[in-house]
DSSP file (Angstrom, degrees, kcal/mol; ACC not computed):
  #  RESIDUE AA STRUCTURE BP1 BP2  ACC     N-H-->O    O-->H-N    N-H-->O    O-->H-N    TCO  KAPPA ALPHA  PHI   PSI    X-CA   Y-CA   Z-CA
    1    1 A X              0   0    0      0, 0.0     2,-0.2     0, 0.0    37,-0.1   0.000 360.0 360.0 360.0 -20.2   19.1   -1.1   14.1
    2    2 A X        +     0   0    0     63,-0.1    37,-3.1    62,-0.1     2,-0.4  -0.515 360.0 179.2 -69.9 133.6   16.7   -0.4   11.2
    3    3 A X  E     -aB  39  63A   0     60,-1.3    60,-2.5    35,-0.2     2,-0.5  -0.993  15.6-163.3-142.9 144.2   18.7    1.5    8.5
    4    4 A X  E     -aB  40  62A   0     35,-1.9    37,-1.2    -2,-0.4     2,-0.4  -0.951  15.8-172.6-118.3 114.8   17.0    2.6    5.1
    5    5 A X  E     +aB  41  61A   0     56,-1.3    56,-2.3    -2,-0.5     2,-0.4  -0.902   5.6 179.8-125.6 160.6   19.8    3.5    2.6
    6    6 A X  E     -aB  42  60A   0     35,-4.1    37,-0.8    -2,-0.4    54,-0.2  -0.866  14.0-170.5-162.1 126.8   19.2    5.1   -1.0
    7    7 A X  E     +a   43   0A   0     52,-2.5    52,-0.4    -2,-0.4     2,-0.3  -0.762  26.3 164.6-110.4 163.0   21.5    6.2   -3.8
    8    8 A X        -     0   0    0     35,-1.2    38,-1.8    -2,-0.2    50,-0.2  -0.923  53.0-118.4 178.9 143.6   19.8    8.1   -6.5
    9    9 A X  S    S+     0   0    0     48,-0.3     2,-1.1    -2,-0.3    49,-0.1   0.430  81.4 114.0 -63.5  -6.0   20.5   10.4   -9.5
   10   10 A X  S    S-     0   0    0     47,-0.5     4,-0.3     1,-0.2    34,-0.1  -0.559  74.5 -86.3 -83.4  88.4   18.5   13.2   -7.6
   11   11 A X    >   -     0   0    0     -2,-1.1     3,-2.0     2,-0.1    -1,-0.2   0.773  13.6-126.8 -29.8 155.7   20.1   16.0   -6.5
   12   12 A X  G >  S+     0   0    0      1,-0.3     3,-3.2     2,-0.2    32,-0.1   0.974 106.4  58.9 -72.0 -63.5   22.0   16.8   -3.5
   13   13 A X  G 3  S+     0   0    0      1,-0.3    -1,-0.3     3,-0.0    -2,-0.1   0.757 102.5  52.2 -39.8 -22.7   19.8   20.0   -2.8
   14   14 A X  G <  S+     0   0    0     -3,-2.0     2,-0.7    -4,-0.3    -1,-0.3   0.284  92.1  78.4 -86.1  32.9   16.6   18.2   -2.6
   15   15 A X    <   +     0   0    0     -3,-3.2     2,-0.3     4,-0.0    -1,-0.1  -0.752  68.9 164.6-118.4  80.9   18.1   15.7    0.1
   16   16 A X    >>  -     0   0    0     -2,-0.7     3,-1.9     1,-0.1     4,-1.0  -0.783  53.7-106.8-117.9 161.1   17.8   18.3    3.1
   17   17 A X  H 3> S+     0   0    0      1,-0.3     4,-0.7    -2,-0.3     5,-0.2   0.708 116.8  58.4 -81.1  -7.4   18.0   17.1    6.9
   18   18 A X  H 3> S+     0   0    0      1,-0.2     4,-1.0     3,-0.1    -1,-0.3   0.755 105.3  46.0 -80.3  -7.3   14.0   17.6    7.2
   19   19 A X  H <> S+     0   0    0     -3,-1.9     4,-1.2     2,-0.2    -2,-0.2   0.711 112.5  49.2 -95.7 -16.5   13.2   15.2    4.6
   20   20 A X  H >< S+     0   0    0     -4,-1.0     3,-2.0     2,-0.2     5,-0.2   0.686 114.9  48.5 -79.4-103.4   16.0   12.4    6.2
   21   21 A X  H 3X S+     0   0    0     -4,-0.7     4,-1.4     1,-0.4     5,-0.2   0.520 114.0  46.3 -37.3 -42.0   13.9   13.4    9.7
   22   22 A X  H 3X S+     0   0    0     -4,-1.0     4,-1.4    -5,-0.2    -1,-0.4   0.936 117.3  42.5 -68.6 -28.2   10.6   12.7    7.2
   23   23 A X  H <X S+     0   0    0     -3,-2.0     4,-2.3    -4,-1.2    -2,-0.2   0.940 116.6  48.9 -95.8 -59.8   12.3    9.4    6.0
   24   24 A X  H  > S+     0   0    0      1,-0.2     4,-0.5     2,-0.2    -1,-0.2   0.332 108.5  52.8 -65.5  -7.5   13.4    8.5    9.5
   25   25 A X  H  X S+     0   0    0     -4,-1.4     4,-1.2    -3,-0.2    -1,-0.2   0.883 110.9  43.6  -2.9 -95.5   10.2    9.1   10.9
   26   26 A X  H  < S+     0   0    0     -4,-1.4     4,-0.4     2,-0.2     5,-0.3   0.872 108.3  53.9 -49.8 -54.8    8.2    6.8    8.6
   27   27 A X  H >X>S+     0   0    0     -4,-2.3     3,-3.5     2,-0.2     4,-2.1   0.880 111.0  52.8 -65.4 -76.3   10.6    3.8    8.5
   28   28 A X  I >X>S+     0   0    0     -4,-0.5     3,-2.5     1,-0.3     4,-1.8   0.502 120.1  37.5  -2.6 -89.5   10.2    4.0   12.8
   29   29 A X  I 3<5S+     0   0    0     -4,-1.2    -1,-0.3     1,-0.4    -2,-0.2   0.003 113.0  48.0 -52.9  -6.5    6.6    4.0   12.2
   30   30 A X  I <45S+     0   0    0     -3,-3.5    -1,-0.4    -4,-0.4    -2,-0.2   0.369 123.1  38.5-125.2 -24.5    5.9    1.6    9.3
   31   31 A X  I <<5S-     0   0    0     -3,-2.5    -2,-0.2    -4,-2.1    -3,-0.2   0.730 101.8-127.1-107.3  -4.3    8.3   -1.1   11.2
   32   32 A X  I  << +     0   0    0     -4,-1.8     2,-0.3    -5,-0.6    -3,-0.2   0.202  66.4 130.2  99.0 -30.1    7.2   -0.4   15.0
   33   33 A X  S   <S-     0   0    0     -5,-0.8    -1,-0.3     1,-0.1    -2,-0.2  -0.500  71.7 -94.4 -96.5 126.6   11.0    0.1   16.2
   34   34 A X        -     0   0    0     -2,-0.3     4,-0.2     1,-0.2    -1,-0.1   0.076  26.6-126.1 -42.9 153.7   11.9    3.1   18.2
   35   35 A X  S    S+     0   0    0      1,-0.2    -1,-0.2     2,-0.2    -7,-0.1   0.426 103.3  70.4-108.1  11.2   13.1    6.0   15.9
   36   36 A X  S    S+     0   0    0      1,-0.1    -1,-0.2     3,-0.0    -2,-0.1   0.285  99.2  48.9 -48.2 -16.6   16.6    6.2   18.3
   37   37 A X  S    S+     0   0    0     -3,-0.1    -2,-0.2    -4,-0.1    -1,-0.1   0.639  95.5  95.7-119.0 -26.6   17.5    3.2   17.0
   38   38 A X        -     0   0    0     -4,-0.2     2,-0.4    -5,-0.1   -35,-0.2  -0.200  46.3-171.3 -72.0 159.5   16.9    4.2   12.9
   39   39 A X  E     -a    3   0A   0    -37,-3.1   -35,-1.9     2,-0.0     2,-0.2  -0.921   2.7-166.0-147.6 129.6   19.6    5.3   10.8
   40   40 A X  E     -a    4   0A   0     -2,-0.4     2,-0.2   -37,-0.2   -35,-0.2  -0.584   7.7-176.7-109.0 178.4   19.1    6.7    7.3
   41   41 A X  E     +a    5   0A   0    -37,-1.2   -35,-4.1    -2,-0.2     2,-0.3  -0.794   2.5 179.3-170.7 120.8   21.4    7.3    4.8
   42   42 A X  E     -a    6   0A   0     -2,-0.2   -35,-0.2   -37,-0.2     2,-0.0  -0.878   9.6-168.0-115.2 147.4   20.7    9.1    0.7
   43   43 A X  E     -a    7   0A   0    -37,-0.8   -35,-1.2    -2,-0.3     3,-0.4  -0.591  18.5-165.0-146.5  86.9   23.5    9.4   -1.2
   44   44 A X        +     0   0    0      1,-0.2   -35,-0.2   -37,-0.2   -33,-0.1   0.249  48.8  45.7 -72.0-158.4   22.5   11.5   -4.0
   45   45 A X        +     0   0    0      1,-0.2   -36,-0.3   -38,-0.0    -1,-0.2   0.729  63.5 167.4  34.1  50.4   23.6   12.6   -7.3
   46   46 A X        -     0   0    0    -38,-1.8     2,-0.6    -3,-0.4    -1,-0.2  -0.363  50.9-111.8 -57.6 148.4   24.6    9.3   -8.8
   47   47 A X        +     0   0    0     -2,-0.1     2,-0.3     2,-0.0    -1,-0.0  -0.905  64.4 160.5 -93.5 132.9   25.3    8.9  -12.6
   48   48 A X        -     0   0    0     -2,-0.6     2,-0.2   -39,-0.1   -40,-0.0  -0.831  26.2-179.8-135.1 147.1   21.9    6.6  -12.8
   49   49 A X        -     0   0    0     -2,-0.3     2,-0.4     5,-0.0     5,-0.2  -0.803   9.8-161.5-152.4 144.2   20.2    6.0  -15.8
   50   50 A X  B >  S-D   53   0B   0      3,-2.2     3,-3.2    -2,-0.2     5,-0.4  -0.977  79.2 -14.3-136.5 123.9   16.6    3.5  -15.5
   51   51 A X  T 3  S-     0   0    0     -2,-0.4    -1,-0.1     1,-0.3     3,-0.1   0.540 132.6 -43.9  42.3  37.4   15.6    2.2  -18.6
   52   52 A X  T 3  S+     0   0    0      1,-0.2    -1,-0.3     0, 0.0     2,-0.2   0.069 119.8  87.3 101.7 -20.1   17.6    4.2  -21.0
   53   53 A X  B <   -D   50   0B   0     -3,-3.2    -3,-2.2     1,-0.1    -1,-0.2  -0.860  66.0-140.4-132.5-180.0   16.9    7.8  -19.2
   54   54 A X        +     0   0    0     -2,-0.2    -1,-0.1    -5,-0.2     3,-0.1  -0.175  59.1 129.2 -98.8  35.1   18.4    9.9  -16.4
   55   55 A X  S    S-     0   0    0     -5,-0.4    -5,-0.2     1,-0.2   -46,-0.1  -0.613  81.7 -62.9 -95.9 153.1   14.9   11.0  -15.1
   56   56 A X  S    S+     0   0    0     33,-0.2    35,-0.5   -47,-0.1     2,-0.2  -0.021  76.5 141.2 -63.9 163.0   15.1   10.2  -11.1
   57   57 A X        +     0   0    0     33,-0.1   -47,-0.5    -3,-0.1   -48,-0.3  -0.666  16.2 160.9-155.4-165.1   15.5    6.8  -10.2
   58   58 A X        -     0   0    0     -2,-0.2    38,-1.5   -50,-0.2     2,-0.3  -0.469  31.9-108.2 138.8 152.7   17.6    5.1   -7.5
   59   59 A X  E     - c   0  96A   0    -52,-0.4   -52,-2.5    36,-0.2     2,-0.2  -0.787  28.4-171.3 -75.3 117.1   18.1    2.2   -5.5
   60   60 A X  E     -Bc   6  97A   0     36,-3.7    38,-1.3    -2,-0.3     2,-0.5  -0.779  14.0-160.8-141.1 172.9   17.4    1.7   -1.8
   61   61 A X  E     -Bc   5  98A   0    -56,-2.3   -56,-1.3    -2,-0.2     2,-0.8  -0.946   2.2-170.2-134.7 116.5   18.0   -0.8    0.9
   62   62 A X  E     -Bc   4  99A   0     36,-2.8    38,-2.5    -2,-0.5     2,-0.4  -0.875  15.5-176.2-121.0 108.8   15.9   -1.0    4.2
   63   63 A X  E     +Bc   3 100A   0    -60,-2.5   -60,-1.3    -2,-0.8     2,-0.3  -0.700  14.2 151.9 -84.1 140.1   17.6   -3.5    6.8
   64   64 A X        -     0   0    0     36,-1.7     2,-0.4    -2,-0.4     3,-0.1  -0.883  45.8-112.8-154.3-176.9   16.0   -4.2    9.8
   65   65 A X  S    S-     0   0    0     -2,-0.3    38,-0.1    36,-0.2    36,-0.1  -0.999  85.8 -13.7-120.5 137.6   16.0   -7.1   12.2
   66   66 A X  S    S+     0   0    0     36,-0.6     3,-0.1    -2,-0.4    -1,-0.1   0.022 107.6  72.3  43.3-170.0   12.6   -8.7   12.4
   67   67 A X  S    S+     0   0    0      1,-0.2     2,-0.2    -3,-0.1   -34,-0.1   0.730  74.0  94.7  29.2  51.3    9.4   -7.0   10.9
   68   68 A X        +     0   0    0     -4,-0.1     2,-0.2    31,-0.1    -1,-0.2  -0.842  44.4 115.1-145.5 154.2   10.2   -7.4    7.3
   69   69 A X  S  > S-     0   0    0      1,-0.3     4,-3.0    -2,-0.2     5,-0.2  -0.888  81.9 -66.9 169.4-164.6    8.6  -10.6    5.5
   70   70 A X  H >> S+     0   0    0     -2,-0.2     4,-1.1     1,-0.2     3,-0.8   0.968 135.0  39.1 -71.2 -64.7    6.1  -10.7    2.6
   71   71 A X  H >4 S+     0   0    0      1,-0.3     3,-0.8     2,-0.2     4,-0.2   0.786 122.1  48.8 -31.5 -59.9    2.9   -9.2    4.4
   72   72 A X  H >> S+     0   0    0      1,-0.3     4,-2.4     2,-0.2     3,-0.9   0.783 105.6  52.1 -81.1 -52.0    5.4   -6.8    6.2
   73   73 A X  H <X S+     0   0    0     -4,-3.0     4,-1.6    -3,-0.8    -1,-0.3   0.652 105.3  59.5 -66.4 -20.6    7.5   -5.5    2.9
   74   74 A X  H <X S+     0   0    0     -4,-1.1     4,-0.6    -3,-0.8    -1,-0.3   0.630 113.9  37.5 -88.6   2.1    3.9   -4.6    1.1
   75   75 A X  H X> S+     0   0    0     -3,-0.9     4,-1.3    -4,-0.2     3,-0.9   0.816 114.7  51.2 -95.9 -57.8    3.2   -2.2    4.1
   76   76 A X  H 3X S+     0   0    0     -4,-2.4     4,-4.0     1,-0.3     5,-0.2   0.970 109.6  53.9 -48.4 -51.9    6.8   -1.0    4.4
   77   77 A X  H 3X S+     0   0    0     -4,-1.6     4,-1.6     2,-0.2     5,-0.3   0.917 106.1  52.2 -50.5 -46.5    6.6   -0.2    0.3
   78   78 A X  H <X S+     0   0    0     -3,-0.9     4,-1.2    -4,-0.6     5,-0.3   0.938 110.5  48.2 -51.5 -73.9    3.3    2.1    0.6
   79   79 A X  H  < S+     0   0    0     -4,-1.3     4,-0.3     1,-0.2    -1,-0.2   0.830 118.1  43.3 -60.9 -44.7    4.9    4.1    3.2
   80   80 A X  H >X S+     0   0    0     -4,-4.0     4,-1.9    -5,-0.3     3,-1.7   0.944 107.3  47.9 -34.6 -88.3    8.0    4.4    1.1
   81   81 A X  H 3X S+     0   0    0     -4,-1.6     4,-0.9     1,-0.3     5,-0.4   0.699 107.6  46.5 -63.3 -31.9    7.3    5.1   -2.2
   82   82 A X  H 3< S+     0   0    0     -4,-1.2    -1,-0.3    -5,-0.3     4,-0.3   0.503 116.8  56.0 -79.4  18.6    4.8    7.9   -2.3
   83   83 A X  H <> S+     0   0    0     -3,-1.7     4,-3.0    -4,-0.3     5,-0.4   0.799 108.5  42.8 -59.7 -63.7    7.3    9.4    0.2
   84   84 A X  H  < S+     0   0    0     -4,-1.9     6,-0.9    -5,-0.2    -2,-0.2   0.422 115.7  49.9 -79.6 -10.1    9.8    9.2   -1.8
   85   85 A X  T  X S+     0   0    0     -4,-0.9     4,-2.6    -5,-0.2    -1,-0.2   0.726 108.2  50.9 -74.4 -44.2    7.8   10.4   -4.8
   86   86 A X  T  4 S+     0   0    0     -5,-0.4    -2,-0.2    -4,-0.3    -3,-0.1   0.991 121.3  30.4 -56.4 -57.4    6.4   13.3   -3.2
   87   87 A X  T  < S+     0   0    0     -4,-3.0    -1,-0.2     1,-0.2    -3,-0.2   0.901 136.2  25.9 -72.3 -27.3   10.0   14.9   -1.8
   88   88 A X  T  4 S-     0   0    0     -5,-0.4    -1,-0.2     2,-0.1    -2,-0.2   0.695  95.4-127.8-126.2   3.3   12.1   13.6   -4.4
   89   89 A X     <  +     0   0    0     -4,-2.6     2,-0.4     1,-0.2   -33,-0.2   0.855  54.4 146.4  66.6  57.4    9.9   13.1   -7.4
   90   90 A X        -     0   0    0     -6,-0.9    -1,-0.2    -9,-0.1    -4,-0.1  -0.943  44.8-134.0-127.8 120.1   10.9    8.9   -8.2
   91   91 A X    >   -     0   0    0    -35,-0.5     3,-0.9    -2,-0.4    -9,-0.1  -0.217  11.9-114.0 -59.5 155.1    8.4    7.3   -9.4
   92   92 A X  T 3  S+     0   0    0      1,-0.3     2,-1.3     2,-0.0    -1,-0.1   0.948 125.0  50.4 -57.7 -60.2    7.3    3.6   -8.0
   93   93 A X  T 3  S+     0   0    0      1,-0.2    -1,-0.3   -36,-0.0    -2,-0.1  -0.059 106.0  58.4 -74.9  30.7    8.2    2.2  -11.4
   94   94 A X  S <  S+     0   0    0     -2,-1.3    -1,-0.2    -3,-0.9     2,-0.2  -0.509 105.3  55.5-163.7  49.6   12.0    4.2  -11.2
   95   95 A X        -     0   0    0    -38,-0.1     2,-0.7    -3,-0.1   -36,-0.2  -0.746  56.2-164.5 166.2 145.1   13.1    2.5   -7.9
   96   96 A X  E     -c   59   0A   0    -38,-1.5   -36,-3.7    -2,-0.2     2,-0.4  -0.967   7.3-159.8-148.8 134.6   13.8   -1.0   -5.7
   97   97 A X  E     -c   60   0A   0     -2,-0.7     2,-0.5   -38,-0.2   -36,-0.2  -0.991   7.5-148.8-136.4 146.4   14.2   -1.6   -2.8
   98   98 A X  E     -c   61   0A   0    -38,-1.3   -36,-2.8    -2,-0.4     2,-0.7  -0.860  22.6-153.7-120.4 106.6   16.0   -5.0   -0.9
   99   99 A X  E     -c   62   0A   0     -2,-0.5     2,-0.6   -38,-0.2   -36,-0.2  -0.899  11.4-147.7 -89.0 124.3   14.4   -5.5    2.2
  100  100 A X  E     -c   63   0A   0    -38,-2.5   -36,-1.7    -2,-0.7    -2,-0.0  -0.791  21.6-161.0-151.8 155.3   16.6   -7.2    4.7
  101  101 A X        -     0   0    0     -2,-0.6     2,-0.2   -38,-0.2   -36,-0.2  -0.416  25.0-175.6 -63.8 139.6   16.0   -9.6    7.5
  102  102 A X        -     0   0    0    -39,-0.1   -36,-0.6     5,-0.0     2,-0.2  -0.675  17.5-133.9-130.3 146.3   19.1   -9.2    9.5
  103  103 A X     >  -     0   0    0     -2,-0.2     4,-1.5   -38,-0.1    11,-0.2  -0.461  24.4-112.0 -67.9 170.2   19.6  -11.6   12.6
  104  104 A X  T  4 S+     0   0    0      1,-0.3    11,-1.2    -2,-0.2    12,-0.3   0.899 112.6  58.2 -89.4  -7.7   20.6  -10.2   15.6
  105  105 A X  T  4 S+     0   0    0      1,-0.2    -1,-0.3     9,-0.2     3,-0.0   0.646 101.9  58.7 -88.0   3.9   23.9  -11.8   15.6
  106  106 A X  T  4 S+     0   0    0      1,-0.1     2,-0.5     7,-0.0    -2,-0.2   0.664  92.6  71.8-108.8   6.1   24.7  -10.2   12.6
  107  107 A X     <  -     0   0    0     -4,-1.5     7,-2.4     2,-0.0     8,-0.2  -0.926  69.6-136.2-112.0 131.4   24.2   -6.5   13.5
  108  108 A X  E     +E  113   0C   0     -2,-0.5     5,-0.2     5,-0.3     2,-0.2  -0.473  26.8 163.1 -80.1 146.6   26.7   -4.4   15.8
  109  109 A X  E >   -E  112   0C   0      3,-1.5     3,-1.3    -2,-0.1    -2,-0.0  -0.848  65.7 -12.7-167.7  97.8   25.7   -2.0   18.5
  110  110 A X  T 3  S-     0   0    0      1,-0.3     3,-0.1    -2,-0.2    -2,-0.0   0.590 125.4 -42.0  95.4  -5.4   27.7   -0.7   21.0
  111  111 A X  T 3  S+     0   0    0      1,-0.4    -1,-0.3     0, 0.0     2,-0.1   0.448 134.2  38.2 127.0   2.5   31.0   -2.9   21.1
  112  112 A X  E <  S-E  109   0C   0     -3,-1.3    -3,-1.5    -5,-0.1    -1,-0.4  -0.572  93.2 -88.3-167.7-147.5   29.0   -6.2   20.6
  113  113 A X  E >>  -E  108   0C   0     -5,-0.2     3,-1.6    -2,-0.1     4,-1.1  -0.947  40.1-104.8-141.6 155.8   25.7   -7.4   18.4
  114  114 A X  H 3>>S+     0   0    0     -7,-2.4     4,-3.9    -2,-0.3     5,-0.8   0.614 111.8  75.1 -79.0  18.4   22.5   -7.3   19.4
  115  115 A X  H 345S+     0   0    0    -11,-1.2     4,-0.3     3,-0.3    -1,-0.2   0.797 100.7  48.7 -63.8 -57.2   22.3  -10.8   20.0
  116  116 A X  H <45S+     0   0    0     -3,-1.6    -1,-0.2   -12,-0.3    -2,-0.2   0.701 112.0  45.2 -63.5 -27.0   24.2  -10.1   22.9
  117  117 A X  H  <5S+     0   0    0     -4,-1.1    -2,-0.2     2,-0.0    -1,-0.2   0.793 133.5  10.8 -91.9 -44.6   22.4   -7.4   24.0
  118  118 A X  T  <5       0   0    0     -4,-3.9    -3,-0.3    -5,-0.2    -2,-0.2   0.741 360.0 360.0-129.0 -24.6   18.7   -8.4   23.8
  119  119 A X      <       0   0    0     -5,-0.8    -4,-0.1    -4,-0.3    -1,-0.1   0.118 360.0 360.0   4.3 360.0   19.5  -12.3   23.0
């Protein structure tokens, strides 16, 4: 159920399926939640511009259900962002990211929510 999304000015050649395997990977591992269950999603080569210049930047979202809060979001941000510097070269200060607490009735799985499922 955890899904990590990011639009960014950075081009579509660096976005290659081993660095979504690196992305999907960490988020697993920085929230605890089986990595069967993440789903990532880059959607590169936005027109972006951060504080007047095009240099990369981008926006990101990481949804989960439980294991996001304050304590929780300052771990999840280290593992991000020098991740996300190294492969795609946006800087901490050239990105946000929206953590959110999801409930489990409010995410779908499978024909129904997981509310239902693990509820």
């Amino acid at each position: 159920m955890p899904h990590f999304r990011l639009e960014t000015n950075v081009s579509k050649s660096k976005v290659t399926p081993e660095l979504l395997k690196k992305i999907s990977k960490a988020v697993a591992q920085t929230l605890g939640k089986p990595e069967s269950y993440v789903a990532i999603t880059v959607v590169p080569d936005q027109l972006m511009t951060w504080g007047g210049t095009d240099e990369p930047c981008g926006t990101a979202t990481l949804m989960s259900i439980g294991c996001l809060g304050v304590a929780e979001n300052k771990k999840h941000a280290a593992v991000l962002y020098p991740l996300l510097e190294k492969e795609l070269g946006i800087l901490g200060n050239r990105l946000y990211i929206t953590f959110l607490d999801q409930s489990t009735s409010s995410v779908g799985y499978t024909g129904t929510t997981f509310h239902s499922l693990f509820g």
